[in-house]
N, C-alpha and C positions, 0 to 999 in steps of 0.2 A: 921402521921405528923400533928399537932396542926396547925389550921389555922390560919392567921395572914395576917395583912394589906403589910407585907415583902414578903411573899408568894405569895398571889395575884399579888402583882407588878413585881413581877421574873417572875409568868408564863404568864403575857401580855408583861411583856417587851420581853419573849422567841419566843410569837404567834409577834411580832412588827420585830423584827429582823428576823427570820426566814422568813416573807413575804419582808422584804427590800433585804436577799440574793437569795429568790428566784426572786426577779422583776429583780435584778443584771444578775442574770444567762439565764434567757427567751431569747431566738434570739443571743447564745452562743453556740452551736448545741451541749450542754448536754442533756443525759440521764436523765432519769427521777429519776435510780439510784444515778447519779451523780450532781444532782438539790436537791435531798433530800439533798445529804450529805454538800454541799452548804449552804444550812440552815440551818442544825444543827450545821456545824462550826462555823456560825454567832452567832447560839442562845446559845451558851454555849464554847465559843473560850476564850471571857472572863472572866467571872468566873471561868473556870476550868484553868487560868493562876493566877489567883488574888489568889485559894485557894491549887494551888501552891509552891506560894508564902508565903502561911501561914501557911505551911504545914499542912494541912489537907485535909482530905478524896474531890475530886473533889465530888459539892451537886448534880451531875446527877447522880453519881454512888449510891445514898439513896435513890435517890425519879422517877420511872418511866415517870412521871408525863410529867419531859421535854422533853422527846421524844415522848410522845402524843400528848406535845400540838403543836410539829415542825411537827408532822403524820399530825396532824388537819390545820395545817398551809397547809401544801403541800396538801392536798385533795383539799382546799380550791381555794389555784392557780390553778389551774388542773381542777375544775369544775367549776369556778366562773372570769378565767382568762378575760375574756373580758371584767367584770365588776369590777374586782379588779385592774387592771393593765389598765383600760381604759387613765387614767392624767400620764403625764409624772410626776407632782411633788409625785407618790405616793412612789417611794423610797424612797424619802428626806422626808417626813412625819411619816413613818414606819420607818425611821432612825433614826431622832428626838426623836421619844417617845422611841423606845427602848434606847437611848443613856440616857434618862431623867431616864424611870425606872430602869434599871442596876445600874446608876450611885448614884441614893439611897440604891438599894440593897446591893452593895459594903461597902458604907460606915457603912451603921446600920449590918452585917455580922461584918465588921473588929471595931467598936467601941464598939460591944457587946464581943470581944475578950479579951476588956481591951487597944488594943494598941494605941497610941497618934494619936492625930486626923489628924493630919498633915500626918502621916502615911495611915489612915484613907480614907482621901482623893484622895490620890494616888491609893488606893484599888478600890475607887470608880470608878475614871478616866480610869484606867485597865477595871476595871468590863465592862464599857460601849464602850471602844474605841477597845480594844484588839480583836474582834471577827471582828469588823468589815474589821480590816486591816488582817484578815485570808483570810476574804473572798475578800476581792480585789487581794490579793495576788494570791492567788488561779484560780484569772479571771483574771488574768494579768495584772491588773490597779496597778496605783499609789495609794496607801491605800488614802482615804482623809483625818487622821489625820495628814499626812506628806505637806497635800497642803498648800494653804493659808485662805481656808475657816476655820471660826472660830469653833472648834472640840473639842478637847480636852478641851480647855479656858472655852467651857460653862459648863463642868462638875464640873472645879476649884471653877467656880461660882457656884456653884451651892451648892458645899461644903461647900462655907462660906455662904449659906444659911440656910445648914444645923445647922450648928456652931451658928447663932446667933438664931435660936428660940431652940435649945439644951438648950443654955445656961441662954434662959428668960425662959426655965421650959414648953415648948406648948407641947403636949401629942405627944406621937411618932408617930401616924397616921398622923397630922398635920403637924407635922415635916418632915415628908417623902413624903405627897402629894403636901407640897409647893416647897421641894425640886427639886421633878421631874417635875411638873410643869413651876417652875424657869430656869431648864435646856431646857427642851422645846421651852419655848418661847426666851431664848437666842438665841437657834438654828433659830428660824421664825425672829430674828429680825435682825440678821447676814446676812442671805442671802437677806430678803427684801431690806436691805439698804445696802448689800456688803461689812459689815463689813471684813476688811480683816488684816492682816497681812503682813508686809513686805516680800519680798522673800530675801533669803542670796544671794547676789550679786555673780556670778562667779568670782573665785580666780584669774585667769587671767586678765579678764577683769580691776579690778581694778589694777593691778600689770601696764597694758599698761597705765593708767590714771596717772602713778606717773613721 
């Protein structure tokens, strides 16, 4: 498998997400069996829905790779847990970047297919949110792309990030490292200042207001 700056960013965003579901699952009285498999839902929930989706072959089933780099991940919690899992913000940080590189990997996958970017996008937004809400689900939370914290929104952005240096011609590395970076710092700028989203008011509730 030819390396590439797409490559590289699938297997950190895999080591980013697979340590955001194992810090989820710590103090959850899983196995050590069932904390791997925790991570590896996370590190490849969504991509293997995005390609799916696009019918084709899911990319862990070609490349061993991402299930070394969730082994290396889980070694990593497991022998390094007091120093890795010391801040409580280290899920929401391992969250962020895997949410940032995913959500390039998506989109340069599904643009390189030929299909419309708007399409594209969506692939992307999947690519990086779909795992995560496996793994909530799976640990009985409320996925956070369903909260009010801003989630999915910064992938969106992040697409039309993609979109406008696409389209003034900046080299694909560039393209994909502002991109994820763009998503990122959405993410740190959301929660600093509590960007949030309305909540859907209870149907009732307004029904008595009338």
């Amino acid at each position: 498998m030819e390396f590439s700056i797409t490559i590289f960013l699938d297997l950190l965003g895999t080591f980013a997400f697979a340590i955001s579901g194992l810090r989820l699952a710590s103090g959850k009285r899983i196995d050590w069996f069932g904390a791997f498999i925790i991570a590896l839902v996370t590190a490849i929930g969504g991509g293997t829905t995005r390609d799916l989706l696009l019918d084709v072959r899911p990319f862990w089933m070609m490349n061993p790779m991402y299930f070394i780099t969730t082994g290396i991940a889980f070694l990593s919690a497991i022998l390094f847990k007091e120093k890795l899992f010391r801040w409580g913000s280290t899920l929401f940080m391992f969250d962020a970047i895997g949410l940032g590189l995913f959500t390039v990997v998506g989109i340069s996958k599904s643009l390189a297919m030929g299909l419309p970017f708007w399409v594209c996008v969506m692939m992307g937004t999947i690519t990086g949110t779909v795992g995560g809400v496996f793994r909530d689900v799976l640990l009985n939370k409320v996925p956070l792309v369903f909260t009010r914290d801003i989630y999915a929104l910064a992938c969106v952005f992040g697409g039309g990030v993609y979109y406008l240096f696409y389209k003034l011609n900046f080299s694909s590395d560039i393209t994909e490292l502002m991109t994820a970076i763009t998503v990122i710092i959405a993410r740190l700028i959301a929660a600093k200042f509590h960007l949030q989203l309305p909540l859907l008011k209870p149907i009732n509730e307004t029904i008595d207001k009338r």
